[in-house]
C-alpha positions, 0 to 999 in steps of 0.5 A: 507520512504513509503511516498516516495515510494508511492509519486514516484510510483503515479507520474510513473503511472501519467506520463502513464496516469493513474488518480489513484485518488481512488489509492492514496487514498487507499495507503495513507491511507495505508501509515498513518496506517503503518507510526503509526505502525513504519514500513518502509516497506510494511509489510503483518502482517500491511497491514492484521491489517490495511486491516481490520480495521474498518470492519468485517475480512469477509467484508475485504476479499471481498473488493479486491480493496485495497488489489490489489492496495497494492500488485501492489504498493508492487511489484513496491518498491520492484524495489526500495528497499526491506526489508533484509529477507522479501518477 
């Protein structure tokens, strides 16, 4: 289902004229590491776990990159469909 999400949020951002070649990197890269964990949706216990993997919790944290284009691919699913309970 994240596969969709994001496949449908980068043709929208495309169709506006957007590259988003560093963006569709992060989010599927993003994508694979939340599909191993099971989830179907955006989850911000995966997204702090996959945010910091392979690096230090402080290099994580100022790195923003990664951390924007979640949120910002976050707030378009959620238009498209939002986990029962969850923010």
């Amino acid at each position: 289902m994240l596969t969709q999400a994001v496949d449908a949020y980068l043709a929208i951002r495309r169709a506006a004229g957007f590259q988003l070649n560093e963006t569709e990197r992060i989010l599927r890269d993003f994508v694979a590491f939340a599909d191993a964990a099971n989830d179907t949706f955006i989850r911000t216990p995966t997204v702090l776990a996959w945010a910091v993997k392979g690096r230090s919790p402080q290099a994580a944290l100022t790195h923003e990159r990664p951390g924007r284009t979640i949120a910002g691919c976050r707030c378009h699913f959620r238009g498209w469909k939002q986990a029962p309970g969850r923010g």
